[in-house]
NUBAMI-886332 format. One record per residue: residue in one letter; x, y, z of N, C-alpha, C, O, CB in turn. Coordinates in pm, whole numbers, plus 32768, in hexadecimal, padded with zeros to 4 digits. Glycine has a CB too. Layout:
<nodes>
AXYZXYZXYZXYZXYZ
...
</nodes>
This chain:
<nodes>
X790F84427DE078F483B47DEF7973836E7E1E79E3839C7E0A78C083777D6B
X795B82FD7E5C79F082C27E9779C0822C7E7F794E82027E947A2182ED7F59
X7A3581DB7E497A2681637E197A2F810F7E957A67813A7EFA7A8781447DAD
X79EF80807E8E79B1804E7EF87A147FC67EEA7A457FD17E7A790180427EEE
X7A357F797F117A797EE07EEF7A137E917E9D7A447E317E617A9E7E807F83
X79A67EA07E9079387E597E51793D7E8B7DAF790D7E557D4C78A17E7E7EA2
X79807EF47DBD794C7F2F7D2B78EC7F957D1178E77FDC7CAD79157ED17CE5
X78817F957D9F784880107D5A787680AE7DB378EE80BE7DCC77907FF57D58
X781581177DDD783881B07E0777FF81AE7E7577AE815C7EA07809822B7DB1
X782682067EA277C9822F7F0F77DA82D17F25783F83017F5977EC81D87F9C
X7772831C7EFB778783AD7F2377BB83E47F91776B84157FE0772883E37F23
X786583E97FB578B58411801478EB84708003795E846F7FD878FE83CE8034
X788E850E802A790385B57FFA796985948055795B8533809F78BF86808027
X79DC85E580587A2C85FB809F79EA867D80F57A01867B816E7AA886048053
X79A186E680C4795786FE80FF790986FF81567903875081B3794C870180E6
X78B48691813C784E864A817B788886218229784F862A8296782D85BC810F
X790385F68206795485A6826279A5860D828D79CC85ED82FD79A1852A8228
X79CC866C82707A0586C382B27AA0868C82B67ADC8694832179BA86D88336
X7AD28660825D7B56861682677BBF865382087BB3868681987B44857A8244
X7C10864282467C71867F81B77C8B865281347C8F85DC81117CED868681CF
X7C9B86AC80F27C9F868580347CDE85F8802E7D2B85C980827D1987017FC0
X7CBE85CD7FE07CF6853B7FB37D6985687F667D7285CE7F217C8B84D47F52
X7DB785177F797E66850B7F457E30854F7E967DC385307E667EC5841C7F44
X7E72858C7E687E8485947DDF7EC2850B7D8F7F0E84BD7DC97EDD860B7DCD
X7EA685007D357E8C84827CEC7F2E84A87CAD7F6D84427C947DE884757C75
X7F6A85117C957FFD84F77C7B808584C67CD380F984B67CAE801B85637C50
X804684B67D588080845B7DAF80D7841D7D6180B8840A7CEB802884027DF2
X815583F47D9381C683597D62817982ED7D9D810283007DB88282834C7DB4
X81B2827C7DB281C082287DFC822B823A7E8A821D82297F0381DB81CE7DA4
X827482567E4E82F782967EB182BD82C17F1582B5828A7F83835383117E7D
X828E832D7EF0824283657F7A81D583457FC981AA83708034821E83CA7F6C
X81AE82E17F6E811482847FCF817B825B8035813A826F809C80A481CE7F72
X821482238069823F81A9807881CA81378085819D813480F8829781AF80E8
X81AA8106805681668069805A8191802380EE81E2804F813F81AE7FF97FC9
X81487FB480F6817D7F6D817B815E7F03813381C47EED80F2813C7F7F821B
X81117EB6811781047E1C80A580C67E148036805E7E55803380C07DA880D7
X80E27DD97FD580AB7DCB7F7E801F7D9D7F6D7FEA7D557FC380EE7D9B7F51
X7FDF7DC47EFE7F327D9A7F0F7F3B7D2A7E9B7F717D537E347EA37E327EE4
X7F167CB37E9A7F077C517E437F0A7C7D7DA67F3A7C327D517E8D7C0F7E69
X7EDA7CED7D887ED97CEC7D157F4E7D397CCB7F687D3C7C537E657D117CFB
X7F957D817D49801D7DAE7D0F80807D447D0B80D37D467CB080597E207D5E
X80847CD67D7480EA7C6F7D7080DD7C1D7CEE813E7BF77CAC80DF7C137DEE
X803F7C007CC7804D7BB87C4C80767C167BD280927BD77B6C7FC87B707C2E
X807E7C977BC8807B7CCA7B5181067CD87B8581447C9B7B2D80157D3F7B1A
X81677D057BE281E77D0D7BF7823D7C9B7B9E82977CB57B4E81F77D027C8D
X82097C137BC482357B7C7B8382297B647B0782767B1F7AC581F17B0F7BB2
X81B07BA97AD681907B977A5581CC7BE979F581B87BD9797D81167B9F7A48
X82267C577A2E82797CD17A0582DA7C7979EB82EE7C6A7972829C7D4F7A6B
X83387C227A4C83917BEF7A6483817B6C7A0B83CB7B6A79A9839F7BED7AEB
X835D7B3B7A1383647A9879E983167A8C7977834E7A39793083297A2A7A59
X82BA7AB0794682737AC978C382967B207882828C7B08780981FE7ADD78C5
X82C27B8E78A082F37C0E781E83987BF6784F83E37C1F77F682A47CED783B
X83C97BD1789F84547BD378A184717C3878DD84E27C1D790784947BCD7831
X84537CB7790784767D477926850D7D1F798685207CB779C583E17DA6798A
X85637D8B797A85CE7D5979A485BB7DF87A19856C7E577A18865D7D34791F
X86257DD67A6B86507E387ABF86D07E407AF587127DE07B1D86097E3A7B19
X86EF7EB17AF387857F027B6B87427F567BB087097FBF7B9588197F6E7B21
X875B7EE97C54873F7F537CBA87797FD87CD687F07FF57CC8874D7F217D1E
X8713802C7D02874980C87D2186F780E27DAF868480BD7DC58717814E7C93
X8741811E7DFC86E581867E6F866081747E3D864B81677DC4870B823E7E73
X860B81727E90858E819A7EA0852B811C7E5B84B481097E73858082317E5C
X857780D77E0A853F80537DDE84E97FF47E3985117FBE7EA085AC80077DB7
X84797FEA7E07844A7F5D7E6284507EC17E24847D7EC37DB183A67F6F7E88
X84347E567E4984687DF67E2383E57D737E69838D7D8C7EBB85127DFF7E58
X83F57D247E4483897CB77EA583F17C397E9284697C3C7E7582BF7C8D7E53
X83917BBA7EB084077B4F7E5F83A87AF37E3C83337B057E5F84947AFE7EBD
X83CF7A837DF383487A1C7DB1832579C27E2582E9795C7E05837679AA7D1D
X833E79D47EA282F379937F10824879947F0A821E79E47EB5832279DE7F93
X81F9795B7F43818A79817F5C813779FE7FBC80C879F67FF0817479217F75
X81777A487FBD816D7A8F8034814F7B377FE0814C7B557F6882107A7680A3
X81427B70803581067C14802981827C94803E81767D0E804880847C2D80BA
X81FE7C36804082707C95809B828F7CDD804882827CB77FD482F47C5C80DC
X82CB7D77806782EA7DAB801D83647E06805A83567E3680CA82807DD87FE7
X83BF7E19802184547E5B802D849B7EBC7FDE84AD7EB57F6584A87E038027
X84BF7F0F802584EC7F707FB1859F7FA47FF585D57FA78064845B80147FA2
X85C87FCA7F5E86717FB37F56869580487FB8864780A67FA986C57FB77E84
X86E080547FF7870780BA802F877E80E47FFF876D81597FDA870880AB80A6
X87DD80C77FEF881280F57F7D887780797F5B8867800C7F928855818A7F91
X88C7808B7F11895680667E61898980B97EA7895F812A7EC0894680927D87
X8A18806D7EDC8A8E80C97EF58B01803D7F1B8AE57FCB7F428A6A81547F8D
X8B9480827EFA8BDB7FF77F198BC97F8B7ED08C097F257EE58BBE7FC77F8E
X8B787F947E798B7B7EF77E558B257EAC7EA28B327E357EBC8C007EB67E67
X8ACA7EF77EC68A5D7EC97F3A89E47EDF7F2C89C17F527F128A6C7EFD7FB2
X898C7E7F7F3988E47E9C7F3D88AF7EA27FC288AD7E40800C888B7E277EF5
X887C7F2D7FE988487F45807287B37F4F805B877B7FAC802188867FCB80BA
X87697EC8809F86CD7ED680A586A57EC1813986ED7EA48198867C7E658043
X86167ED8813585D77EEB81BB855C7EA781A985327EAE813585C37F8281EA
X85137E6481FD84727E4D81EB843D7EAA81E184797F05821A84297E128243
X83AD7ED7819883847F5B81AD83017F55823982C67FB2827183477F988108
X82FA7EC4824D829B7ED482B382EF7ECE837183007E6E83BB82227E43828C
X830F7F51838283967F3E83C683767F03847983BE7F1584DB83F17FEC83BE
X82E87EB5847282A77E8284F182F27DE084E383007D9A854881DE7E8A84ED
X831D7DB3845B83657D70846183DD7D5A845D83FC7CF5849C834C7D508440
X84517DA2841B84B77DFB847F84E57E4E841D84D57E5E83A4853C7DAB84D3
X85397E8D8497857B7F0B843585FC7F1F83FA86357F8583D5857A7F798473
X861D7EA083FB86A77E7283FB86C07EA5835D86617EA7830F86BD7DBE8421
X87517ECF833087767ED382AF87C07E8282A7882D7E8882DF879F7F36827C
X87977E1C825A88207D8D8218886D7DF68193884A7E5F815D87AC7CB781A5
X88E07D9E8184896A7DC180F989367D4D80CA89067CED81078A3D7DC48116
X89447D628052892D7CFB7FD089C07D277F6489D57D927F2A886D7D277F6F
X8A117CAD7F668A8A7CCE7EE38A1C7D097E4489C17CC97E108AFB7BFC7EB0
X8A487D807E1F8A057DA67DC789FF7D4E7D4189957D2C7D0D8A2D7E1E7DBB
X8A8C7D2B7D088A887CD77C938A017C517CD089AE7C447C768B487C917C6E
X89EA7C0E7D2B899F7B9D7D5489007BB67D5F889F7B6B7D6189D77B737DD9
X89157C5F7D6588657C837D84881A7C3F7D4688087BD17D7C882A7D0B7D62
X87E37C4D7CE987B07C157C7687B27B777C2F87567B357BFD87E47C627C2C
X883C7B5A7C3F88527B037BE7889C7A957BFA88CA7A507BA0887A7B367B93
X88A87A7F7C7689027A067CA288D879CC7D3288B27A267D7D89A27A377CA9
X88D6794C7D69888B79257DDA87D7794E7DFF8764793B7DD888E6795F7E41
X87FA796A7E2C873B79C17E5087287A2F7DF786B27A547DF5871D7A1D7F07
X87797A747DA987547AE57D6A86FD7AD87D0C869F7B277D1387B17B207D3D
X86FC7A6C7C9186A67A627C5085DC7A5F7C7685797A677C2E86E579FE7C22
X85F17A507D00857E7A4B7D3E85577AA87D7E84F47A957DC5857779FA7D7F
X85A27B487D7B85867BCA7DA484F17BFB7D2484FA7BE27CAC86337C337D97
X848A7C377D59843D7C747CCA843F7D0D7CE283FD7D507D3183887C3C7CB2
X84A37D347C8084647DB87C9B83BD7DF47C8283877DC97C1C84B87E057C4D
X83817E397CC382FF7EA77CBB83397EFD7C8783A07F307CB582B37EE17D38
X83127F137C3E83147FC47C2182BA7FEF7C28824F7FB27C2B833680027BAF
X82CF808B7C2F825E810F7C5D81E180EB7C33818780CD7C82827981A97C16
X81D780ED7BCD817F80CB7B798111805A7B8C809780657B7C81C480B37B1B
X81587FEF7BB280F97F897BB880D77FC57C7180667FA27C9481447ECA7B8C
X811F800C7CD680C9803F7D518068807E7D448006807C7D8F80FE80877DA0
X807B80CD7CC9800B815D7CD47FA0812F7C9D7F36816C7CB2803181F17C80
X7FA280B37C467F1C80AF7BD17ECF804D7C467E59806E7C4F7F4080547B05
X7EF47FD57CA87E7D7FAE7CE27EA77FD77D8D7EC87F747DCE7E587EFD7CBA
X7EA880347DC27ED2803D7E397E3B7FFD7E937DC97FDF7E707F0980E47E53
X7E917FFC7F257E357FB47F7D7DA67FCD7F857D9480467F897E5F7FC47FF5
X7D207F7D7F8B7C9D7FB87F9D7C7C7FD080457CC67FAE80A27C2E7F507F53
X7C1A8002804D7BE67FED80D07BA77F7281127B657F3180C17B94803F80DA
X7BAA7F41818D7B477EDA816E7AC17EF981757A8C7F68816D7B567E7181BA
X7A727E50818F79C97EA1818B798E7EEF8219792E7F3B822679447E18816C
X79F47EBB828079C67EFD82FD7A167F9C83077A097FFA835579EF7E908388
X7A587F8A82AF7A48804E82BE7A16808B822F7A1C810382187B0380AE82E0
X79E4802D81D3799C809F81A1790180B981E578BC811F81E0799380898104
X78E5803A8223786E8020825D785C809482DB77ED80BF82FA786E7F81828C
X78D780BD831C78D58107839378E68177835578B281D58393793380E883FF
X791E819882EA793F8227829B78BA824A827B78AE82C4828779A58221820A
X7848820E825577D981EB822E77908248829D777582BB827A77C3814C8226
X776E821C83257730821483797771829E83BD772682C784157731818C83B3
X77EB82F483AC782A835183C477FA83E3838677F9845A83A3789C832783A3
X77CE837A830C778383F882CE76F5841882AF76BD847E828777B284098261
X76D783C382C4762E83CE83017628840D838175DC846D838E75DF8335831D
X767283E383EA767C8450847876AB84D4846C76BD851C84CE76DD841F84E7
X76BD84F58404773E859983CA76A785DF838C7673864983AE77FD856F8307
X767B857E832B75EB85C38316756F85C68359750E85F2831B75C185A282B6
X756485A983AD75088599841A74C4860C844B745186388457754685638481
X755B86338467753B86CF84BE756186BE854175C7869685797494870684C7
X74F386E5856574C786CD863C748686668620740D86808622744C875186B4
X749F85E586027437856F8631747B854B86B574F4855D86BD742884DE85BF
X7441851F8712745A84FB879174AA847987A57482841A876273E184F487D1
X74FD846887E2759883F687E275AC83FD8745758283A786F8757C83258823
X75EC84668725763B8492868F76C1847E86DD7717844F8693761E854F863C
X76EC8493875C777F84A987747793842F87BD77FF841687F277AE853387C7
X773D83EA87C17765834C8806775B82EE87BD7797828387C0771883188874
X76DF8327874D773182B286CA77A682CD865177E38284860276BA82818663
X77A58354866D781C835F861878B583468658791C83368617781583EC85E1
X78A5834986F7792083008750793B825D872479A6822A870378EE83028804
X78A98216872F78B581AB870778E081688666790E80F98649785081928732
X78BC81DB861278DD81C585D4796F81D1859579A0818F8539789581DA85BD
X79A4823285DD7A4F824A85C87AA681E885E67B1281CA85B27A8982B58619
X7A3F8199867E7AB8813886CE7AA580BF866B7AFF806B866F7A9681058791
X7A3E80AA86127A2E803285BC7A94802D85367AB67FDB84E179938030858B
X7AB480C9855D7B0F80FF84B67B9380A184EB7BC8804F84A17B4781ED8494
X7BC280B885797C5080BD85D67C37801585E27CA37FDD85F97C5281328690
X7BE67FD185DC7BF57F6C85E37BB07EF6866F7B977E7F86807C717F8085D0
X7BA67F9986CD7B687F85872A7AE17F66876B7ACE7F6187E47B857FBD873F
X7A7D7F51870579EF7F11872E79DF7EA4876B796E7E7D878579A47EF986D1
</nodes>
């Protein structure tokens, strides 16, 4: 079964679909790299931060957001020198690595307004699908079970280019 954005299933084998195994569920976060945050990690990120207090020292591999309104998400490249090296992780917006004075990360000028994410809060709500690809994932696999029904390979074309964005 594969969870839907609505909440409910939809009987999707990997099988069925002929697709490769789904990620093992012991995945990091680390290794998803993320590209933005999904609303419900930014609020539980803040609510880590500003309601429980959770404190942090950046390290490598850290991601971070900030109490802006926004979805951005950044992660530390490394602590060295006396230096905080981060990057956007969505690198279509750039790929630039800024220095941050390390004593200031956190806690002085803009720092107080860094939030760290941790792993944890990535892995427990990571990104959903939307409804037009579960809707096309849908329709992918009704053409997979079909068999030989006749335009099986022209709607399942159409249906790929709807996956790509392209309908």
């Amino acid at each position: 079964m594969t969870q839907t954005n609505d909440g409910g299933a939809t009987d999707m084998t990997t099988d069925a679909l002929c697709a490769p195994q789904p990620t093992p569920a012991t995945q990091t976060a680390q290794e998803a790299v993320p590209v933005d945050l999904t609303y419900q990690q930014k609020l539980e990120a803040l609510s880590l931060r500003f309601y429980q207090g959770m404190l942090w020292t950046p390290k490598a591999g850290d991601y971070y957001t900030t109490s802006r309104a926004d979805l951005e998400l950044y992660r530390v490249v490394a602590v060295e020198g006396g230096m905080v090296k981060t990057q956007y992780c969505d690198q279509s917006k750039s790929s630039a690595v800024s220095s941050w004075p390390e004593k200031e990360f956190t806690s002085e000028g803009f720092g107080p307004k860094r939030v760290w994410v941790p792993d944890f809060v990535l892995s427990a709500h990571p990104p959903q699908p939307s409804a037009s690809v579960v809707e096309a994932m849908k329709h992918l696999h009704d053409i997979i079970n079909c068999g030989n029904c006749s335009g099986s390979r022209q709607s399942a074309r159409l249906a790929l280019r709807a996956l790509k964005g392209d309908a």
